[in-house]
NUGU-239348 format. One record per residue (C-alpha): residue number from 1; z, y, x; residue in one letter. Coordinates in steps of 0.02 Angstrom, whole numbers. Each point is the difference from the previous one (the first is absolute). Layout:
N
<pt><pos>NUM</pos><pz>Z</pz><py>Y</py><px>X</px><code>A</code></pt>
...
END
This chain:
126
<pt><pos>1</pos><pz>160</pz><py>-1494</py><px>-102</px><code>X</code></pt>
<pt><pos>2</pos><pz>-120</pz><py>-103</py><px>88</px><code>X</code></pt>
<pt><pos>3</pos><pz>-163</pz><py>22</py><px>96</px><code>X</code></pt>
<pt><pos>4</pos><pz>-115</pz><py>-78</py><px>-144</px><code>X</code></pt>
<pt><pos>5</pos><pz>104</pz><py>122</py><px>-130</px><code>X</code></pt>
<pt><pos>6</pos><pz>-19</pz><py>135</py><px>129</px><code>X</code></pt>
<pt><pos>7</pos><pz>-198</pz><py>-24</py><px>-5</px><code>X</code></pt>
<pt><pos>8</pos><pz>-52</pz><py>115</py><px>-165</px><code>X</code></pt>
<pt><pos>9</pos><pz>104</pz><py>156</py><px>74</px><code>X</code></pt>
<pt><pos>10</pos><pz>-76</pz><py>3</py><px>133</px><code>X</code></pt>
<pt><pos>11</pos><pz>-144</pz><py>-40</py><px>-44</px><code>X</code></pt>
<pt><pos>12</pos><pz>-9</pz><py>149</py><px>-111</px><code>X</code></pt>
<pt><pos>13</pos><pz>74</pz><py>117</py><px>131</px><code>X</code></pt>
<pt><pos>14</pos><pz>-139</pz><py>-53</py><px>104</px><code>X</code></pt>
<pt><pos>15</pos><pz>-141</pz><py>49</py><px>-86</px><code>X</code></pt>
<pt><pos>16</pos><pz>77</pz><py>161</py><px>-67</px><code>X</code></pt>
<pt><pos>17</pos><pz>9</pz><py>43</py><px>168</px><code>X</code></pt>
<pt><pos>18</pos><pz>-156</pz><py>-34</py><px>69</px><code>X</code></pt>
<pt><pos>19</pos><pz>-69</pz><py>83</py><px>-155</px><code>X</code></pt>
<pt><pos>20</pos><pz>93</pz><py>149</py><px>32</px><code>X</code></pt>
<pt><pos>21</pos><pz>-65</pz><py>37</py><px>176</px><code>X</code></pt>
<pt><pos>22</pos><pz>-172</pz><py>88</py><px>-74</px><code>X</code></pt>
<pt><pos>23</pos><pz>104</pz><py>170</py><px>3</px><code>X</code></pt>
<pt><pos>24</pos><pz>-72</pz><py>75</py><px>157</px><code>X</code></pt>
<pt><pos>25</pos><pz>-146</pz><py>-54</py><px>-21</px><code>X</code></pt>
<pt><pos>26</pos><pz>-29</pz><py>63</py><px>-159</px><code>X</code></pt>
<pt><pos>27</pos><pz>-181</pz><py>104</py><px>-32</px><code>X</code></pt>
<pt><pos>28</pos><pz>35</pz><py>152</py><px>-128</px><code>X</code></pt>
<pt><pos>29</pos><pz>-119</pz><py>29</py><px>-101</px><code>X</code></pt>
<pt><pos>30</pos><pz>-72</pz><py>177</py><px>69</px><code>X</code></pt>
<pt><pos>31</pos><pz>-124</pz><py>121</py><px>-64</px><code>X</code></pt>
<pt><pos>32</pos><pz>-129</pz><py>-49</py><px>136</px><code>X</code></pt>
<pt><pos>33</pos><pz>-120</pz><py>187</py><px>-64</px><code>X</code></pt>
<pt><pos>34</pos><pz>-53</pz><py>71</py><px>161</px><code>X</code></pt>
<pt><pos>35</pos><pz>118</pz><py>-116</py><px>104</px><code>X</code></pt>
<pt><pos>36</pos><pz>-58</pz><py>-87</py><px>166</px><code>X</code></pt>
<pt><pos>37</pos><pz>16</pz><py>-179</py><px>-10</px><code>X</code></pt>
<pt><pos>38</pos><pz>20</pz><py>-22</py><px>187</px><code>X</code></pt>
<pt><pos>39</pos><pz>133</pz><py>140</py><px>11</px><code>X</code></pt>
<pt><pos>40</pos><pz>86</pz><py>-64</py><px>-160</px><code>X</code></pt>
<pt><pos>41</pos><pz>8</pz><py>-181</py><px>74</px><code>X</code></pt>
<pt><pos>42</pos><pz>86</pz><py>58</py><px>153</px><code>X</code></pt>
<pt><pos>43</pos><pz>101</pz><py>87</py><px>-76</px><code>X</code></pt>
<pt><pos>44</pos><pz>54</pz><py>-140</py><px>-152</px><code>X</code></pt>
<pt><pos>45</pos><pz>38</pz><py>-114</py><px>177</px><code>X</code></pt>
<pt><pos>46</pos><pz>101</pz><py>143</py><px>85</px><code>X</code></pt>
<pt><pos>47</pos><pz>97</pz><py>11</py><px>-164</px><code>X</code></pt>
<pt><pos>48</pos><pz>45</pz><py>-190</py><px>-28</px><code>X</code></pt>
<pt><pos>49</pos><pz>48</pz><py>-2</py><px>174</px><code>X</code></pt>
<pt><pos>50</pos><pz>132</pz><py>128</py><px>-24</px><code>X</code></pt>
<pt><pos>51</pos><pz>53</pz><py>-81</py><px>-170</px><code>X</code></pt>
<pt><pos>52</pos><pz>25</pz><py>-160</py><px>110</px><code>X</code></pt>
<pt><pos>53</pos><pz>84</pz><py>96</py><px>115</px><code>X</code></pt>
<pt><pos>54</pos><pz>136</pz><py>41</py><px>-122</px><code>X</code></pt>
<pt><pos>55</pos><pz>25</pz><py>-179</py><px>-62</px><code>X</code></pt>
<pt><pos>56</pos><pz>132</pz><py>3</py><px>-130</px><code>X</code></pt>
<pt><pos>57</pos><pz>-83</pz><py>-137</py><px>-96</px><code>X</code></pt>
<pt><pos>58</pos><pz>92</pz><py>-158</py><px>108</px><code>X</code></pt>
<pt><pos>59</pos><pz>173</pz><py>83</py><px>-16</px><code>X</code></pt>
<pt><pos>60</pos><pz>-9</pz><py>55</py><px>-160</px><code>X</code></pt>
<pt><pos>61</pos><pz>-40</pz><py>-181</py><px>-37</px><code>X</code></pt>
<pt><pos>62</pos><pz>125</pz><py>-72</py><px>102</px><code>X</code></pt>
<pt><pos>63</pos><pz>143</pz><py>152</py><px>-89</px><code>X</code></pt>
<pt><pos>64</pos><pz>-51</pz><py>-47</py><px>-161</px><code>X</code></pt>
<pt><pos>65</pos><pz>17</pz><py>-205</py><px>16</px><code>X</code></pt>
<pt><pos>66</pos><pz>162</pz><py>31</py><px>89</px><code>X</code></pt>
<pt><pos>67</pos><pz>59</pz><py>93</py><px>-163</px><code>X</code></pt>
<pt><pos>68</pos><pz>-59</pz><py>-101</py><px>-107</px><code>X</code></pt>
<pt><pos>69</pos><pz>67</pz><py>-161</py><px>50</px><code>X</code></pt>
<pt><pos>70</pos><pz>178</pz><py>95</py><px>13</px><code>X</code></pt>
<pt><pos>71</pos><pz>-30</pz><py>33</py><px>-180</px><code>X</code></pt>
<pt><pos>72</pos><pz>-88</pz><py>-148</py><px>-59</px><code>X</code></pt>
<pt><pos>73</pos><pz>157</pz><py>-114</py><px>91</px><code>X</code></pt>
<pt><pos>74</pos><pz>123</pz><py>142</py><px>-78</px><code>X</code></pt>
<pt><pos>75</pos><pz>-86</pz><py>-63</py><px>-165</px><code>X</code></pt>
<pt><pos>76</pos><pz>11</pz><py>-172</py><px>18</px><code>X</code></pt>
<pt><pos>77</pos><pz>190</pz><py>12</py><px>53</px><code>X</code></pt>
<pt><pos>78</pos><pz>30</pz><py>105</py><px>-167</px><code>X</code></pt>
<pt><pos>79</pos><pz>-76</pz><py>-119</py><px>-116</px><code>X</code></pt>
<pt><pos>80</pos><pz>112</pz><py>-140</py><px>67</px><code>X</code></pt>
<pt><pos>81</pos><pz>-132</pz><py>-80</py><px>88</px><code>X</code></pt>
<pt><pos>82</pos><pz>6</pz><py>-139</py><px>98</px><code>X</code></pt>
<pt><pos>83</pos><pz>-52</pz><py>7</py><px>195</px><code>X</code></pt>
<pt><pos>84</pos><pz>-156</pz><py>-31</py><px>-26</px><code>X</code></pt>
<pt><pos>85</pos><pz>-22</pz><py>87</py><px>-154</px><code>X</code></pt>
<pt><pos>86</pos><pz>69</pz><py>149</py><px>134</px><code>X</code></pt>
<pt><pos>87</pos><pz>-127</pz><py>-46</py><px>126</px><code>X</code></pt>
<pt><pos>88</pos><pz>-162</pz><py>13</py><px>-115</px><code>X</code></pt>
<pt><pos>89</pos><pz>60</pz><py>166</py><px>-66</px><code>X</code></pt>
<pt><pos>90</pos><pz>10</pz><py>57</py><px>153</px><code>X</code></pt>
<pt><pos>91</pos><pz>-163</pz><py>-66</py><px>51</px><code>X</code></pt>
<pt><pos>92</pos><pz>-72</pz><py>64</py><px>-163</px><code>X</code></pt>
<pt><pos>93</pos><pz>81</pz><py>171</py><px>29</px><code>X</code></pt>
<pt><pos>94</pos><pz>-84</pz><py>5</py><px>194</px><code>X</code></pt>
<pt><pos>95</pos><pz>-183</pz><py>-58</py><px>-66</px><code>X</code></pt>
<pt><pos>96</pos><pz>0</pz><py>173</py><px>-129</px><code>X</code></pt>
<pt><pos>97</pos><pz>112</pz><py>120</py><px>101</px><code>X</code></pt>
<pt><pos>98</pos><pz>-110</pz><py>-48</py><px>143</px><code>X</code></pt>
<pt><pos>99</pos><pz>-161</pz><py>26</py><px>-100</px><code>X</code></pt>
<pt><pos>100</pos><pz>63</pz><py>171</py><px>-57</px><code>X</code></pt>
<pt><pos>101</pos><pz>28</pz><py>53</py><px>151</px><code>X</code></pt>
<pt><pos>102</pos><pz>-167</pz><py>-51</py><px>60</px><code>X</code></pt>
<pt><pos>103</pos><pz>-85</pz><py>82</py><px>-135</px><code>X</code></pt>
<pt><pos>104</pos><pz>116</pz><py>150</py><px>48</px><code>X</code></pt>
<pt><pos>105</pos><pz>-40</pz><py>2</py><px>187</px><code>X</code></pt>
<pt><pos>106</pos><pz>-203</pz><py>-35</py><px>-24</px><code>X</code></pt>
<pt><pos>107</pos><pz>8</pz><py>155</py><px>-136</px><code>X</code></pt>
<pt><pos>108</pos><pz>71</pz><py>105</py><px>143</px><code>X</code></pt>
<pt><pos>109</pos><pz>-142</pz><py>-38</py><px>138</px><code>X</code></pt>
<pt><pos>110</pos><pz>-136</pz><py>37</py><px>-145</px><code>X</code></pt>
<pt><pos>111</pos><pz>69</pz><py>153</py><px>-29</px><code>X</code></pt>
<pt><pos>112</pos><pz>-8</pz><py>37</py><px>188</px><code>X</code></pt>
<pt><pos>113</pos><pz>-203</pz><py>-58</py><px>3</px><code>X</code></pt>
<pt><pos>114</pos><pz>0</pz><py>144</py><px>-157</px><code>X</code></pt>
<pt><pos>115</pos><pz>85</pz><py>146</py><px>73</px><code>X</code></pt>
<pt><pos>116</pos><pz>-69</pz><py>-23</py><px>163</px><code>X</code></pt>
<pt><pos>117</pos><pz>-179</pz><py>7</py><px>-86</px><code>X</code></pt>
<pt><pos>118</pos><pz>44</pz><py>151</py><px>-95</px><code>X</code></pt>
<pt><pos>119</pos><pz>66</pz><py>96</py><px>141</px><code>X</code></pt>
<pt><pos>120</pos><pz>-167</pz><py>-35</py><px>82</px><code>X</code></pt>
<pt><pos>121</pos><pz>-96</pz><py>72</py><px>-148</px><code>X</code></pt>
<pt><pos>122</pos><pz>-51</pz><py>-157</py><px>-108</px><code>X</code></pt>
<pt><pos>123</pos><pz>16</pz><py>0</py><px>-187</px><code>X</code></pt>
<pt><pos>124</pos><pz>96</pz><py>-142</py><px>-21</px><code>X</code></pt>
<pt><pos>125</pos><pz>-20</pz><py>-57</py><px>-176</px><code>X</code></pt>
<pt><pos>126</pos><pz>132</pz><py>-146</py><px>-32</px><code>X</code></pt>
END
Protein backbone atom coordinates (compact mmCIF):
# COMPACT_ATOMS: atom_id res chain seq x y z
CA UNK A 1 0.00 0.00 0.00
CA UNK A 2 1.10 3.33 -0.89
CA UNK A 3 1.27 6.78 0.72
CA UNK A 4 -1.71 8.29 -1.50
CA UNK A 5 -3.80 4.85 -0.56
CA UNK A 6 -2.53 5.32 2.95
CA UNK A 7 -4.16 8.97 3.03
CA UNK A 8 -8.08 8.14 4.01
CA UNK A 9 -6.87 5.90 7.14
CA UNK A 10 -5.24 8.16 8.42
CA UNK A 11 -6.98 10.66 7.76
CA UNK A 12 -9.84 9.23 9.65
CA UNK A 13 -7.67 8.15 12.58
CA UNK A 14 -6.73 11.65 12.80
CA UNK A 15 -9.67 13.31 13.42
CA UNK A 16 -11.13 10.58 15.64
CA UNK A 17 -8.43 11.32 17.68
CA UNK A 18 -8.36 14.77 18.03
CA UNK A 19 -12.09 14.49 18.55
CA UNK A 20 -11.64 12.21 21.26
CA UNK A 21 -9.37 14.38 23.46
CA UNK A 22 -12.62 16.46 24.98
CA UNK A 23 -12.69 13.66 27.82
CA UNK A 24 -11.05 15.61 30.60
CA UNK A 25 -12.31 18.39 29.86
CA UNK A 26 -15.66 17.47 29.86
CA UNK A 27 -18.35 19.91 32.03
CA UNK A 28 -21.15 17.56 33.73
CA UNK A 29 -24.05 18.83 33.81
CA UNK A 30 -24.52 19.61 37.77
CA UNK A 31 -27.36 20.71 39.85
CA UNK A 32 -25.82 24.24 40.35
CA UNK A 33 -29.05 24.89 43.61
CA UNK A 34 -27.14 26.56 46.28
CA UNK A 35 -23.67 25.80 44.63
CA UNK A 36 -20.79 28.46 44.48
CA UNK A 37 -19.78 29.11 41.08
CA UNK A 38 -16.28 30.16 42.06
CA UNK A 39 -15.79 27.07 44.33
CA UNK A 40 -17.44 24.79 41.69
CA UNK A 41 -15.02 26.16 38.94
CA UNK A 42 -12.03 25.34 40.92
CA UNK A 43 -13.01 22.51 41.65
CA UNK A 44 -14.33 21.31 37.78
CA UNK A 45 -10.30 22.47 36.94
CA UNK A 46 -8.83 20.44 39.93
CA UNK A 47 -10.90 17.51 38.60
CA UNK A 48 -9.89 17.56 34.80
CA UNK A 49 -6.47 17.92 35.95
CA UNK A 50 -6.54 14.68 37.75
CA UNK A 51 -8.54 13.00 34.81
CA UNK A 52 -5.49 14.20 32.65
CA UNK A 53 -3.39 12.95 35.07
CA UNK A 54 -4.58 9.44 34.50
CA UNK A 55 -4.37 9.58 30.70
CA UNK A 56 -5.52 6.30 29.39
CA UNK A 57 -7.05 7.91 26.37
CA UNK A 58 -3.48 7.87 24.06
CA UNK A 59 -2.80 4.20 24.96
CA UNK A 60 -5.95 2.94 24.78
CA UNK A 61 -5.85 4.43 21.29
CA UNK A 62 -2.61 3.29 20.42
CA UNK A 63 -3.83 -0.74 22.12
CA UNK A 64 -6.74 -0.66 20.16
CA UNK A 65 -5.13 0.29 16.48
CA UNK A 66 -2.43 -2.17 17.30
CA UNK A 67 -5.26 -4.87 17.58
CA UNK A 68 -7.01 -3.98 15.08
CA UNK A 69 -4.64 -3.94 12.33
CA UNK A 70 -3.48 -7.57 13.68
CA UNK A 71 -7.02 -8.46 12.99
CA UNK A 72 -7.89 -6.46 10.06
CA UNK A 73 -4.33 -8.00 8.25
CA UNK A 74 -5.48 -11.54 9.90
CA UNK A 75 -8.68 -10.78 7.74
CA UNK A 76 -7.25 -9.88 4.69
CA UNK A 77 -4.81 -13.00 4.78
CA UNK A 78 -8.05 -15.26 5.36
CA UNK A 79 -9.98 -14.03 2.50
CA UNK A 80 -7.06 -14.80 0.14
CA UNK A 81 -6.18 -11.38 -0.28
CA UNK A 82 -3.63 -10.04 -2.08
CA UNK A 83 -0.76 -7.81 -0.32
CA UNK A 84 -2.33 -5.01 -0.65
CA UNK A 85 -5.68 -6.17 -0.18
CA UNK A 86 -3.67 -7.32 3.38
CA UNK A 87 -2.32 -3.92 3.86
CA UNK A 88 -5.72 -1.88 3.67
CA UNK A 89 -7.33 -4.32 6.03
CA UNK A 90 -4.96 -3.78 8.21
CA UNK A 91 -5.06 -0.13 7.84
CA UNK A 92 -8.84 -0.31 7.97
CA UNK A 93 -8.67 -2.54 11.09
CA UNK A 94 -6.08 0.28 12.90
CA UNK A 95 -8.40 3.42 11.85
CA UNK A 96 -11.64 1.57 14.01
CA UNK A 97 -9.68 -0.41 16.67
CA UNK A 98 -7.86 2.81 17.18
CA UNK A 99 -11.09 4.88 17.34
CA UNK A 100 -12.54 2.39 19.86
CA UNK A 101 -10.03 2.63 21.92
CA UNK A 102 -10.11 6.32 21.90
CA UNK A 103 -13.63 6.46 22.61
CA UNK A 104 -12.71 3.86 25.39
CA UNK A 105 -9.84 5.85 26.97
CA UNK A 106 -11.74 9.52 26.71
CA UNK A 107 -14.94 7.59 28.47
CA UNK A 108 -12.50 6.70 31.29
CA UNK A 109 -11.11 10.41 32.05
CA UNK A 110 -14.96 11.64 31.99
CA UNK A 111 -15.78 9.35 34.37
CA UNK A 112 -12.85 10.57 36.51
CA UNK A 113 -14.15 14.57 36.04
CA UNK A 114 -17.70 12.67 37.47
CA UNK A 115 -16.58 10.83 40.46
CA UNK A 116 -14.23 13.32 41.47
CA UNK A 117 -17.25 15.91 41.44
CA UNK A 118 -19.41 13.62 43.36
CA UNK A 119 -17.00 12.87 45.99
CA UNK A 120 -16.78 16.61 46.45
CA UNK A 121 -20.56 16.92 46.90
CA UNK A 122 -21.92 17.98 43.36
CA UNK A 123 -24.99 16.40 41.88
CA UNK A 124 -23.70 15.33 38.85
CA UNK A 125 -26.56 14.80 36.51
CA UNK A 126 -25.13 13.05 33.24
Amino acid sequence: MNYRDSRPYLLTLMVLLLGACAGADVRPIVDMKGVNEGRYEKDLAECQNYAKEAGGMGGTAAKGAGAGAVVGGLLGLVTGGNRTDIVQAAGAGAVIGGAGGAYKGNESQEAIVKKCLVGRGYKVLN
